[in-house]
Every structure is written in C-alpha cells, then in structure tokens.
N, C-alpha and C positions, 0 to 999 in steps of 0.2 A: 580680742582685738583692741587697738584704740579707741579711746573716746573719743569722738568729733568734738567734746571741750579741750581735752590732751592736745588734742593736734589748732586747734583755732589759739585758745590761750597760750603756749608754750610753740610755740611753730621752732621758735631757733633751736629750742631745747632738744624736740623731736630729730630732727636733723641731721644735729649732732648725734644724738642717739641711733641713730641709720647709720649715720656715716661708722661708727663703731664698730655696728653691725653686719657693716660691708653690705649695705643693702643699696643694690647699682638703683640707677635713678632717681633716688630716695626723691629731690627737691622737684621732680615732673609729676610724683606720685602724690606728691602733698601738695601741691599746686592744682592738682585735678581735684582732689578730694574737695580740696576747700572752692575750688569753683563750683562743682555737682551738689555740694552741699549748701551754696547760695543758690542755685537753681530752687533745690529742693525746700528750700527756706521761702522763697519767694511767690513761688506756687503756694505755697501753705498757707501765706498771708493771703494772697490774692484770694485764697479758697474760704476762708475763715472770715474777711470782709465781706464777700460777696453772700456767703450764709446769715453772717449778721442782717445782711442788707432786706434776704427772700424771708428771717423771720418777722423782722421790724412790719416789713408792707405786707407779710400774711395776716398781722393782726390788726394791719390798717385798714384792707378789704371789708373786711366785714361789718367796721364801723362806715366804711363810707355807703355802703348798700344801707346800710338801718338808718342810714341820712339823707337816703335815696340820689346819692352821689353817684350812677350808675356808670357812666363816662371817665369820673376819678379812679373808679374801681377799677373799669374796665382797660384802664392805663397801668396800674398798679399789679396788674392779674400780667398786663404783656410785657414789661419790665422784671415779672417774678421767673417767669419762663424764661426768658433773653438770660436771665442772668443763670437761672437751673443747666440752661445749654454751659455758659459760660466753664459753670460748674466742672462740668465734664471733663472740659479739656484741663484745668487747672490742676482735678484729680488725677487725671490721667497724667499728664506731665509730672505731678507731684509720685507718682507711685514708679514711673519710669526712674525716677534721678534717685530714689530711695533704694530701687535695688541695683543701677551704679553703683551709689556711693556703698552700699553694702558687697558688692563684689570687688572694689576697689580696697575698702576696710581689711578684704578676708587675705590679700596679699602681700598686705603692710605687719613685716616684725614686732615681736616686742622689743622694749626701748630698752635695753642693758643701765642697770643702778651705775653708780656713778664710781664704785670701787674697781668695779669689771676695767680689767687691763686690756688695753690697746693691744692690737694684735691680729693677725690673719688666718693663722693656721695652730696646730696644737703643740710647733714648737715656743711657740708665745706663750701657753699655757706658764702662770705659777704656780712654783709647787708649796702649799701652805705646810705640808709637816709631812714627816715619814715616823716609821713607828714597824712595830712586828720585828721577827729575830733571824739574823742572818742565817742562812741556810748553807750548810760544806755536804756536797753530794758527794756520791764517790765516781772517780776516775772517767765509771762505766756509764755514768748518768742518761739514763735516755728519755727525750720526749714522749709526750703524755699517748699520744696516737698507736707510739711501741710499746709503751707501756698496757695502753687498753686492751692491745694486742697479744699480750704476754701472759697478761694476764687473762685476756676473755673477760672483759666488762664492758666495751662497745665495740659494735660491725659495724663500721660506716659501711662497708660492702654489701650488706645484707640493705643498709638502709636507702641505698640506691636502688637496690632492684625493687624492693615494694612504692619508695614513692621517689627517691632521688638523691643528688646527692645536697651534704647541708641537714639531710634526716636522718641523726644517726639512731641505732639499736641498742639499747642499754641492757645488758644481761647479769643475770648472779650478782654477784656484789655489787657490780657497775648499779644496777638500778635500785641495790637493796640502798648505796651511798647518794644516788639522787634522791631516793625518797625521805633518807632519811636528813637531808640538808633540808629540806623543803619544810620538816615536819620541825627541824630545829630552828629555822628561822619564823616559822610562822607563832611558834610556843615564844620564843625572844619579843617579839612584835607585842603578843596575848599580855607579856610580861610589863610592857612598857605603855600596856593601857588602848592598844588600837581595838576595832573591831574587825571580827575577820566576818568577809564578804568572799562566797562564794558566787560572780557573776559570769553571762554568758562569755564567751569565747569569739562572738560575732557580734558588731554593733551595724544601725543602720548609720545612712549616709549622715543625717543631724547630729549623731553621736559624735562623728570623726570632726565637723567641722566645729562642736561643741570644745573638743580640746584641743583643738588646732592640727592632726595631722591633713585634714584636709583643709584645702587644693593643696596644701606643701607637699604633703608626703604620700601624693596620690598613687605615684608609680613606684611604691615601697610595699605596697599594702595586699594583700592577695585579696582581689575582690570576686565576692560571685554573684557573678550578671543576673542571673535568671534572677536572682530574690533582691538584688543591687543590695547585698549585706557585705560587711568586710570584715576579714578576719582579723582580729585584735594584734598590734605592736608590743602593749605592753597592757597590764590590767591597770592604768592609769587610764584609760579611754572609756571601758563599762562603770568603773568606778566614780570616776569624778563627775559622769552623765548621772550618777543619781540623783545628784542634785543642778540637775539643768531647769529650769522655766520653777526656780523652788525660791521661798521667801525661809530665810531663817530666821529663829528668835537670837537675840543676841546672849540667852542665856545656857545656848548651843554650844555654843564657839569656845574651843575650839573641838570641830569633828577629826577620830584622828579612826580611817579606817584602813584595812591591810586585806592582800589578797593574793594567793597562789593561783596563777594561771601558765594554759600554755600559751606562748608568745609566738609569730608568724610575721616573717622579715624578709621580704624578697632579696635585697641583700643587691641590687641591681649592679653589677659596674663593680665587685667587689672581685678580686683573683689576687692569685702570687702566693706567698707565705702565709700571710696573714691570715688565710683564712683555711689551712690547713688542719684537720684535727677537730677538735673543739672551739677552736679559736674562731669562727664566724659559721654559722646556721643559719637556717628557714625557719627551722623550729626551737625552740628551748623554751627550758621550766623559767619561772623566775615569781619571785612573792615581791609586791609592790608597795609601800607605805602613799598613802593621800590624803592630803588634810586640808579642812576648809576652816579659814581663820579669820579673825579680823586684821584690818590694816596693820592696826597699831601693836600687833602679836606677834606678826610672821615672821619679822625677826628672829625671836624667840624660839618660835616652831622650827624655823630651819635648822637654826645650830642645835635643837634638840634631834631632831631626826640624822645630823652631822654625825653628833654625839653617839646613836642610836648604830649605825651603818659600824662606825669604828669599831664599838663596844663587838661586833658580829666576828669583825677580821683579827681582833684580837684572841678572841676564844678561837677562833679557827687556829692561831699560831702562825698567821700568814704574814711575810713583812707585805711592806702598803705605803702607798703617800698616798695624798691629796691634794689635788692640784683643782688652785681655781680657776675657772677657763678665760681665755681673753675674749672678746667682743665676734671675732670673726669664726669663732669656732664653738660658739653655743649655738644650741637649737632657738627655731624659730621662735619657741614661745617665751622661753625663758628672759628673766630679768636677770640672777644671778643665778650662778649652775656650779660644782663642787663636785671633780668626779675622782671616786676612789679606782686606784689603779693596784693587784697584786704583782709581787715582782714573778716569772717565772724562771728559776734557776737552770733549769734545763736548756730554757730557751733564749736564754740572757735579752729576755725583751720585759717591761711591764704590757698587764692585760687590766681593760679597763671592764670592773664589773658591776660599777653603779655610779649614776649622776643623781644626784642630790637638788634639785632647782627649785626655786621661787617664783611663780610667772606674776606675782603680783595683782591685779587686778584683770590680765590677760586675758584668759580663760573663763573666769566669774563674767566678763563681760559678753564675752560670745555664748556662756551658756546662761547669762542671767539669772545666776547667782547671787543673791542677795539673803542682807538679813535687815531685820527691822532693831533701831539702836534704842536706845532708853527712853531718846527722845520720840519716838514711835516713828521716824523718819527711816525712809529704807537708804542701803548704801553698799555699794559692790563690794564681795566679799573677798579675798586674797586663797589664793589654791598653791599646793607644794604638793610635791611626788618625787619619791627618791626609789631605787632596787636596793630592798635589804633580803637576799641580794639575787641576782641574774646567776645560773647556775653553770652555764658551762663553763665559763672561763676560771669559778671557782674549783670545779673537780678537775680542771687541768692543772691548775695550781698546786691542789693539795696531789695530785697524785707524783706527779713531779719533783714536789719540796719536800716530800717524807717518804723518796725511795730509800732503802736501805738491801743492803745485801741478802738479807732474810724475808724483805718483801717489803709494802708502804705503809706505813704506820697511820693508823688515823688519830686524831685530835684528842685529845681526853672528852674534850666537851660533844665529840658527834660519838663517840664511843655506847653511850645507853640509847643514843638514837638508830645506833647499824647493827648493834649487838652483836658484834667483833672489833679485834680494836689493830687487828692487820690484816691486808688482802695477800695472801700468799698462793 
C-alpha cells in the first residue's frame, strides 16, 4: 500500500497517479486519508504530552511527600488520574483513526511509474516487441480443444463431472506435456539462479492482504470459511509472504526465488469464446518467479526476469510480443506490468501467458519488508513477480502451432523433458 509520507508529501503527484489508474474517487480518498491521518496524529500527540505530563508529576509525588508536602501531593496524585482518564480516550480515538486510516490505505492503488501509458483498457496496451517464428498450419488447422480431443490429452467432460467446468483432465501425453513444461521451466529458472520453493497451496487471510489480493480480489479467490483460508491465485502470494514482518541484510538483496504451483481463479463474470478450451480455468499449473530487491536494483531485476520470461518462449519456438500495459489495465498492485502474449494460429487471437510487474515498494510495505542498509538504517524493500510461465495457454499454443499432418510436433527443447518428440 502507500506511505502516508507518499500521499502527505507528493499529494499532486498521487493523483495523477490514480487518475492513471482510473481509480474513481481518487481526490475523496486522499482527502479522507489525509484527514484520519491528522486525526490519528493529533491523538498521538495529545497521548504523548499527556504521558510526559503523568511521568514528570509521578516523580514529583514522591519528592513532595519526603517534603511532607502532603496536600501538593495529594493534587499531583488527582491531576495524574484526570489525566490517565484522559489517556483513555486519546488512546482509544488514536487506535480507532489508525485502523480507518489502515482500511482506507488497503483500497488505494498502486501509483503507475511514469513511462506506463495513459490508457483504459487493453486496447491501449503497447506492444514493446514481437519475436518467435511465423507459423503456415495446414488448410485443416483445428483448435486446441479438437485437437485435445483427437488426440485424448484433455476431458474437459470428465473434468465437469468430478468437480466442474474450467477443471480440465489431462491424460497420456496431455499430462506427460504438462509435467513436463512444468519441470522444463522450473530447471530454466534453477539455471538463471532462483531458488525453488515448494509452498502451501492455501494462505491465511494476512497472507492475501500481505500481497494485495485482498479486499481487491476478494470475490476471485476460492475461500474456505470453516478454517477462513484461501486457495492460492498464483504462487506469488505464499511466496512473497515469506518474507512478510522480516528484516533483511542488505547483503541479501537481491532474493530471486521460483515456484511450481497449482493456481485457483474463480474466474467470476468471465463467458463467450474466450474462455473456451484452455483458454480460461479454475484450476491450472503455473511456475512463478519472485524477487525481493533493493530500490535502487529493481530496475535491473525486472528487465532480467523480462529477459528470463522471453529467453522461455523462444525455446518453446512460439511467436510472442510484449506489450507494456497502459495505466487503466494493470493490476492493482503494480507500478509497471509487461505482459507476454503467444499468438494462436488456429485461433487467429493472441493469449496472454505471463505478466511481468514491479510493484515497487507496494507490497514490501503492506508486508513490512525491509532490509537493513550499510548505514544500519532499515528501508522498504522493492518486490517483482512474473509467470515463467502459466501453463494452459502455453499447451494450447504449442499444440495448435505444431499440428502437422502426421500429428504435433514438440519443441526440441521440451523434447528430453516428454520423452517423445510428436503426439500422434
């Protein structure tokens, strides 16, 4: 979330930064804040004087009694109370306006860097580069769904009756090619220095509002009441919580860790084409890069994990852009966001299968992430998370872009990962 220095210091700057991010009300919400937060400021002093005041005359009591000033005392004793009453209310007001202004904090975006293009939706998107090799299908080309079909590598039919639809069944090669994307991106990741982290699949409630899906993306989330756990969006959320309420050395930095999870998307509000197939789930696999940096790095760190995400879709042999998102079509937490899109030939549409973001101090600050600098002073650390990569929209792709008459060819590079190198 923001700093109550972010938003008191830079008011105009924030603003505009809303206003970017199309976040309705923005100048009611920053006007509250900054009122709740003088509230909350004013008690504190009123709390802080009045304690200086009850220890000053606690250590005067005693001298006035040994002076047999009993009268003086006994004045200094009923001004300690009057004012301990005082106390009460001061504290109590001050802890009211504190979790205000902390639930008012929790609804306020992050502020988009200043390159992030103006813009409302994702035809505003820019596309920063395209790359990977045109694909000539033949005549008969069919979508990946009849393809799964044809072939027997997913039952979305089987995966409605056991739990729904959006859960598809991966069979034979279909799951021998998930697992083995899963095991090629994670070895790619090992390659490039991350650590892999195997974490739960459920976080509690502190977790979700630790990386921001919560209160944003509350009715996204499958939650289960009885234990009020929620099942994980992406492994950005257990991951980045390891380091929630943690101090780091600054000879840390940069943490660069990686993680295969399954992923859970209620998906609320989504129908039509687009979500036919593979192309939108409840459930899918997906390996996650997350990194905790300093300030002055993250630059760095992002166009390496940029660089990292490509280096994946090139070896797959998939064409791809990259498009940097405009203001009104990044997530809530992000500062800048970079999401790689493959094309699908079959289905003459691109599918998006990873975002790349920098939330900047975002995150670090709702989880209180810090490290300690040279100067031994602490200072909010900087969090990144990208999908290298989200899986189904990549098996729709490859199976799609390397049908051939004789069956679909796989990649050279997933090849020692399936241990076949066509689904026939």
């Amino acid at each position: 979330m923001l700093t109550i220095k972010q938003i008191t210091e830079n008011t105009d700057a924030v603003l505009r930064g809303l206003e970017k991010k199309r976040f309705k009300g923005a100048p009611e919400t920053i006007a509250q804040v900054i009122e709740v937060n003088d509230k909350r400021r004013n008690a504190q002093n009123e709390l802080d004087k009045n304690l200086a005041e009850v220890n000053s005359l606690s250590k005067t009591i005693g001298q006035l009694m040994k002076e047999g000033k009993k009268e003086e005392a006994e004045t200094a004793r009923a001004r300690v109370a009057e004012l301990k009453e005082a106390n009460k209310v001061f504290d109590e007001a001050m802890s009211n306006a504190s979790t205000e202004l902390l639930n008012l904090l929790y609804t306020i975006p992050n502020i988009p860097y200043e390159e992030v293009p103006e813009g409302v939706c994702a035809e505003d998107n820019i596309v920063e580069k395209m790359g990977g090799m045109e694909t000539e299908l033949p005549t008969d080309a069919l979508p990946h769904w009849e393809l799964t079909q044809k072939y027997d590598l997913v039952d979305f039919d089987l995966g409605v009756k056991i739990a729904g639809a959006g859960f598809p069944v991966y069979k034979g090669k279909g799951a021998q090619l998930q697992r083995a994307l899963i095991n090629f991106f994670l070895d790619e990741a090992r390659k490039s220095g991350y650590l892999e982290i195997m974490p739960p699949t459920v976080v509690n409630t502190a977790s979700g509002y630790g990386t921001g899906q919560l209160p944003d993306k509350e009715g996204q989330m499958y939650h289960c009441e009885v234990d009020d756990l929620y099942l994980i969006p992406t492994a950005e959320v257990p991951v980045t919580n390891i380091y929630r309420d943690v101090i780091l050395d600054e000879k840390q930095l940069p943490i660069k860790n990686c993680a295969y999870t399954q992923c859970f998307r209620r998906e609320a509000g989504s129908y039509g084409k687009d979500v036919r197939g593979l192309n939108r789930l409840h459930e899918f696999a997906k390996v996650e890069l997350v990194r905790i940096d300093k300030p002055e790095h993250s630059r760095e760190s992002h166009q390496e994990m940029l660089n990292h995400v490509e280096g994946l879709l090139q070896k797959l042999e998939l064409p791809y852009r990259i498009l940097r998102l405009c203001g009104g079509d990044m997530s809530f937490t992000a500062a800048l966001c970079f999401d790689f899109e493959v094309y699908s030939e079959a289905q003459k549409r691109w599918l998006e299968v990873s975002s790349v973001s920098n939330f900047d101090t975002y995150q670090a600050n709702r989880l209180k992430c810090r490290y300690r600098n040279a100067d031994k002073k602490t200072e909010l650390c900087h969090t990144l998370n990208g999908s290298a990569l989200a899986l189904p929209r990549i098996v729709a792709a490859l199976l799609e872009n390397n049908q051939t008459p004789e069956g679909i060819r796989i990649p050279k590079a997933l090849v020692p990962y399936c241990g076949f190198d066509i689904i026939d």
